[in-house]
C-alpha positions, 0 to 999 in steps of 0.5 A: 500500500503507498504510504502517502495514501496511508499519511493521508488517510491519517491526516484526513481522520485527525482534521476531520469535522467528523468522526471517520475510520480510517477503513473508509477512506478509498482513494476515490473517496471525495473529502465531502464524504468526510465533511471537509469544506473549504475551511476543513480542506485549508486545515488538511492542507496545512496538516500535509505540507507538516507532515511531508516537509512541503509547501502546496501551492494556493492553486493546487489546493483549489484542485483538490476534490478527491483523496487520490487527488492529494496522493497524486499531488504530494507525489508530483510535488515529492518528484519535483523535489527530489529532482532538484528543481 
């Protein structure tokens, strides 16, 4: 199992409005599902860029709909660091 979808998960469940079991979370889940509006989302945000060491562009963040969104953007984001660039 990918191990930003798991840190996800976990992060997802320790900023959510509502309680949620981490067995729920799909990677196609979307964070409304867990209750997350713009304000939750900016807090989960947050919460990611901490735990990975990353700085998440505004932009990307008006992208982020689903949880395999998030997994897909930390990946990049991972890459593009580990590029050097």
């Amino acid at each position: 199992m990918n191990s930003v979808f798991e840190t996800v998960k976990e992060a997802i469940v320790s900023t959510s409005p509502i309680a949620v079991d981490t067995s729920t979370i799909k990677e196609d889940s979307w964070l409304v599902e867990f209750g997350f509006d713009s304000v939750n989302s900016l807090e989960l945000v947050m919460t990611l860029e901490e735990k990975f060491d990353l700085e998440i562009e505004d932009e990307d963040v008006s992208t982020i709909q689903t949880v395999n969104d998030i997994v897909l953007m930390i990946d990049a984001y991972q890459a593009h660091q580990g590029s050097g660039q």
